[in-house]
N, C-alpha and C positions, 0 to 999 in steps of 0.2 A: 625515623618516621613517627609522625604523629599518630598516637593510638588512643582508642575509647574504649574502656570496659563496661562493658553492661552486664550486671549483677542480676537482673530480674529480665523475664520475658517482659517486652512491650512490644506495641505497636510498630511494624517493619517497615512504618515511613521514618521513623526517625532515624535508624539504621542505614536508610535508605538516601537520608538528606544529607546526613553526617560524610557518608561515603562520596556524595558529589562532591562535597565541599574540600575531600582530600585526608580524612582523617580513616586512618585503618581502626573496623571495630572488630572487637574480638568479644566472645560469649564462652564462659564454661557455666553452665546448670548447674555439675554435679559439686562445684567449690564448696565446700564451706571457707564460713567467716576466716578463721586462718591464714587460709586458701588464697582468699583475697587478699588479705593484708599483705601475703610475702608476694602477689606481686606487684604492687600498688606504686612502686618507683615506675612502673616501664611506663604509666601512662597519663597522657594530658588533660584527658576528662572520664569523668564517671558516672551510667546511668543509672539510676537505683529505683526501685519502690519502699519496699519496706523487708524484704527481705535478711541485712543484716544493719549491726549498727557500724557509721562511720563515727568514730570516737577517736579523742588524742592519739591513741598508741596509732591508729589505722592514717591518721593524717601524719603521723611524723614518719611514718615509712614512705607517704606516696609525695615523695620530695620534687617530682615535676610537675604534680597535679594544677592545674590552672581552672576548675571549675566541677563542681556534682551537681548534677540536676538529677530534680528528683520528680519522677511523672507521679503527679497528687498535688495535695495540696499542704498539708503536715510537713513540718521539718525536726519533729520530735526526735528520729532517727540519726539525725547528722548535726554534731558539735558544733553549731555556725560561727560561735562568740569565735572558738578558736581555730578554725578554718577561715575566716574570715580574715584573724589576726595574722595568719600566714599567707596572708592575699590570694584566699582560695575562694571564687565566686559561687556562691551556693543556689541553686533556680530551682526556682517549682513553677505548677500551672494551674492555679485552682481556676483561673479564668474558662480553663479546658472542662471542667466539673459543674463548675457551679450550677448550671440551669439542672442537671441532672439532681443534684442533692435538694434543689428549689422543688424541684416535683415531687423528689421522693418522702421529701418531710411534707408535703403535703398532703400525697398521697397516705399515708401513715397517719396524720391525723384525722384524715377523713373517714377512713378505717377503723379507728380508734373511736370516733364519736359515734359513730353507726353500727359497732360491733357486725363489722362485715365478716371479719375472722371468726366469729365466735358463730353466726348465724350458718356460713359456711359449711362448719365442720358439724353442726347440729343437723343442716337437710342431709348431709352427707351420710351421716347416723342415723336417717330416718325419721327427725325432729323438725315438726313444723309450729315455731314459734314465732310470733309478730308482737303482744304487748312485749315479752320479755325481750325482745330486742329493739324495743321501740329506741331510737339516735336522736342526738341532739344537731343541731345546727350553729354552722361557724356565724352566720350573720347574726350583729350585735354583741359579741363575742369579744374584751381585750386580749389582745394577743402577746405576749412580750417576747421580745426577739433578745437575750444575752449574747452582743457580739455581732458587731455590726459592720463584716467584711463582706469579700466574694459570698459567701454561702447562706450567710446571713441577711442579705440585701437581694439573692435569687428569690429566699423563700417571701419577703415583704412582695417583689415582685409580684407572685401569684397570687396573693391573698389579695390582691387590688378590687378582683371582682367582687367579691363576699361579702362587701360592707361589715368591716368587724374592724374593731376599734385597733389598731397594729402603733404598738409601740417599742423603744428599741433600746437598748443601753450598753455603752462601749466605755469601759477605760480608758479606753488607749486613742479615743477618735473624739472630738467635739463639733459641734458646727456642720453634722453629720443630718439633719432631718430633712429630711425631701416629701412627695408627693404618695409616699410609699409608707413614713412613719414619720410618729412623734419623737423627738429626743426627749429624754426622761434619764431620772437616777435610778441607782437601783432600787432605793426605798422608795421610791414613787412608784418606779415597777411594782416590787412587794404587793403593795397596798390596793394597786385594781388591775392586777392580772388575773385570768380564766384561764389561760394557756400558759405555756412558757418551753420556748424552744431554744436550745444549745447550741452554741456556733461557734465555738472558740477554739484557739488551738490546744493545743494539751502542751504544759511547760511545769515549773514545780509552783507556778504560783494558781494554776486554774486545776491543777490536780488535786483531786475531789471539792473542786469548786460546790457542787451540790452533797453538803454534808449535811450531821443532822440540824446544826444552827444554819442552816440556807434555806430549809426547809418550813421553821420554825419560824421565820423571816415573814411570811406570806399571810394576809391577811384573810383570802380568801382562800377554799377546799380548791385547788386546782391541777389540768392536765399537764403531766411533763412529756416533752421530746426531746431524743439527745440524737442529733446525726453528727455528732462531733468527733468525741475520740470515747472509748467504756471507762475508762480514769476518771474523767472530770467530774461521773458520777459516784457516788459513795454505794454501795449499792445495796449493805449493810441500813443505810439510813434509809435510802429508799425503801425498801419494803416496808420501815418501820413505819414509813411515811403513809405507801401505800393500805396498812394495815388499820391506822386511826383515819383512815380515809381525807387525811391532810392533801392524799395526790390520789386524786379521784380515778387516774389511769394515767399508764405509760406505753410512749409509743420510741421503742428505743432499737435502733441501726447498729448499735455498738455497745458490747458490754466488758467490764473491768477487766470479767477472764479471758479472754482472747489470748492468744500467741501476738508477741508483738510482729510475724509479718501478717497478720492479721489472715491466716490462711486455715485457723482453726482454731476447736473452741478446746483446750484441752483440760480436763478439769479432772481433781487428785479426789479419790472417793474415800471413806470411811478407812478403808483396807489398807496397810503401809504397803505400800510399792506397785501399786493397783491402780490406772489410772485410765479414763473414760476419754476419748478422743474423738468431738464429733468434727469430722472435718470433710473437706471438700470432694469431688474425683475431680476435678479438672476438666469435666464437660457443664453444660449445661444442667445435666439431668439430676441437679442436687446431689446431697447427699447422703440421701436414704434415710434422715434423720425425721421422724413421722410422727408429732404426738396423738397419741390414743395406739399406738400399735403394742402391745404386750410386751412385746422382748424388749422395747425400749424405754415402756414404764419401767420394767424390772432392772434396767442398768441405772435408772435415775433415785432407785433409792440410794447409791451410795453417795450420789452429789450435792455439794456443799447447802446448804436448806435453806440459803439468800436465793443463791440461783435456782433452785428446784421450785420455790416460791412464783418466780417471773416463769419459769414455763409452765406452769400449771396455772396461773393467776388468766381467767375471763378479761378481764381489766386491761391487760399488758401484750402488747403486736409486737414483735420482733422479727426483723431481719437479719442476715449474716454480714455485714456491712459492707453494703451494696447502694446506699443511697447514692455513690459518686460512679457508680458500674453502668453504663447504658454501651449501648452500640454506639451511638453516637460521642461518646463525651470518651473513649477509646480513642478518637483519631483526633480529638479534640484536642485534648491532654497533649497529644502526639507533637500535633501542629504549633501549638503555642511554648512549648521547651524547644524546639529546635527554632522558633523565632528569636528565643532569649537568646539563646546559644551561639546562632549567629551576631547578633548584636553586640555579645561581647568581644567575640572572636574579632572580628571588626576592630575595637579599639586596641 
C-alpha cells in the first residue's frame, strides 16, 4: 500500500485529497525526529512544515520515498541537493501564502511609519499623544524590495496604490521588472532606498545577509522589514544599526532566536540552565506574552540585550511569524501542494 506520513498538523483537505487519490495517510503527533526517521522506509511521500529536519541520515532511511512536500514556502528544513540526487521530488506552495505575507509586510509597515503600536499601548495607559506620534507617509517614498519571488512580487503588488518609488533586486532572476517595479542592483538599491524589505529564502549564502557591512552599504537613514526567515538578519548588527539611527525603524515577522519549527521563541537567560520560553497555546488567544505587564518585565531582564533591546525599542513592531498565517492562505497552501502532488504522481 501506498502510504503518506504527515509529520505536522495541516489543513484536512490535503489528507482528504491524498486519500481519494488511493494513498493510505498515517499521522503520529507525539514522534519525535528519531521517531520519524526509523519509520521513513514504510513510505512514499511526506508532509511536513517545519516541524523536524529531513537531512541525509533521515533520506537514506526512507528508501521508497518518491516526494516531501512541504505546506510553506521555505525549504531550509529538507536537504533538496540531496533528496533531489536520489530522485526524491521536493514541493512547496508559497503560491498558497504569498498574498497573505504581501498584506502582512504591508500592514507592518504601515504600523511601523504611523507608530500605531506605540500610540496603542499609550491610550491604553491612559496617554493621549498626537505631535509625538505624528506618522509619516509611504507616498513618494523608495521602496527596495531584496528578492524578488512569490512574496516579494505579492508585496510590490500592494504598494501599486501609494505612489512610492518600488524598486527591486534579485540575484538569482534578471529581466524581472514589470508594472509593479524597477530592476536595479544592489548598489543602486543602497544609494536611494527609504524602505527595504526581505524576501529571500534562508540558505548559507543569504544567512545573515543583513550584517553590519549590509548595513553600512546604505546611503540613506532607512526603514527595515524582514518577513523572510530571523537568520537573514544579524541582529546583533541590527540594533547597532538601529542605535546610530542608521535604520530609523524595524518592522520584523521573524527573529534569529526562534526554534527552528518556528513554534516559539525560546531564549537562554543570564542564569546557566535557566531558560525563558515565550511560546504559543495552540488557540488563537496568544500567548500571554504582554509587554508592560510586570512579571514579564521581570523574566526579560535575564534575556540576551540584542533581543531585550527590540522588545522594548518604540521604533521596532513584531510579530510571532505570522505574516504567511491567515484563514485563507491555510487552505491555500492546502490546495496548491496537493496540485503539485498530483501532477507528479501522474508522471
Amino acid at each position: 500500500m501506498n502510504k503518506i506520513l504527515f509529520v505536522d498538523s495541516v489543513h484536512p483537505l490535503i489528507k482528504e485529497e491524498l486519500t481519494a487519490m488511493g494513498y493510505h495517510c498515517e499521522e503520529f503527533s507525539h514522534y519525535t525526529a528519531p521517531d520519524y526517521r526509523n519509520i521513513a522506509p514504510e513510505y512514499t511521500g511526506i508532509i511536513i512544515r517545519s516541524k523536524i529536519k529531513i537531512d541525509k541520515a533521515f533520506i537514506d532511511k526512507a528508501i521508497n520515498l518518491k516526494f516531501i512536500g512541504r505546506v510553506g514556502s521555505g525549504l531550509e528544513n529538507i536537504d533538496v541537493p540531496y533528496a533531489e540526487n536520489r530522485g526524491i521530488r521536493c514541493l512547496n506552495s508559497p503560491e498558497g501564502n504569498r498574498d497573505a505575507v504581501g498584506e502582512h509586510t504591508l500592514g507592518m509597515l504601515l504600523a511601523l511609519l504611523n507608530r500605531i503600536c506605540v500610540a496603542d499601548r499609550e491610550i491604553r495607559a491612559g496617554i493621549w499623544t498626537r505631535e509625538g506620534n505624528r506618522g509619516m507617509e509611504i507616498k513618494g517614498k523608495t521602496i527596495g524590495i531584496i528578492g524578488y519571488g512569490n512574496m516579494g512580487g505579492a508585496f510590490a503588488r500592494r504598494l501599486k496604490g501609494f505612489e512610492a518609488n518600488v524598486i527591486a533586486y534579485d540575484k538569482y532572476k534578471s529581466d524581472y521588472e514589470d508594472e509593479y517595479v524597477r530592476e536595479l542592483s544592489l548598489d543602486e538599491l543602497c544609494e536611494t532606498a527609504d524602505i527595504v524589505s526581505l524576501h529571500v529564502p534562508l540558505t548559507d549564502e543569504t544567512h545573515y545577509l543583513a550584517d553590519e557591512m549590509f548595513f553600512q552599504k546604505f546611503c540613506k537613514n532607512f526603514f527595515l522589514i524582514n518577513t523572510s526567515r530571523g537568520q537573514v538578519v544579524k541582529t546583533s548588527a541590527l540594533v547597532a544599526a538601529l542605535k546610530t539611527g542608521k535604520v530609523k525603524g524595524a518592522a520584523l515577522d521573524v527573529l534569529e532566536f526562534e526554534d527552528s519549527s518556528f513554534e516559539s521563541l525560546p531564549v537562554h537567560t543570564r542564569s546557566p540552565g535557566v531558560e525563558l520560553v515565550l511560546t504559543g497555546t495552540g488557540s488563537d488567544s496568544g500567548s500571554g506574552f504582554k509587554p508592560g505587564v510586570p512579571a514579564i518585565d521581570a523574566h526579560l531582564k535575564g534575556v540576551p540585550p540584542d533581543l531585550r533591546y527590540l522588545l522594548e525599542a518604540d521604533n521596532v513592531v513584531l510579530t510571532p511569524h505570522i505574516a504567511g498565517w491567515t484563514v485563507e492562505s491555510n487552505i491555500k497552501l492546502a490546495k496548491v501542494l496537493v496540485e503539485k502532488i498530483r501532477n507528479i504522481l501522474k508522471t
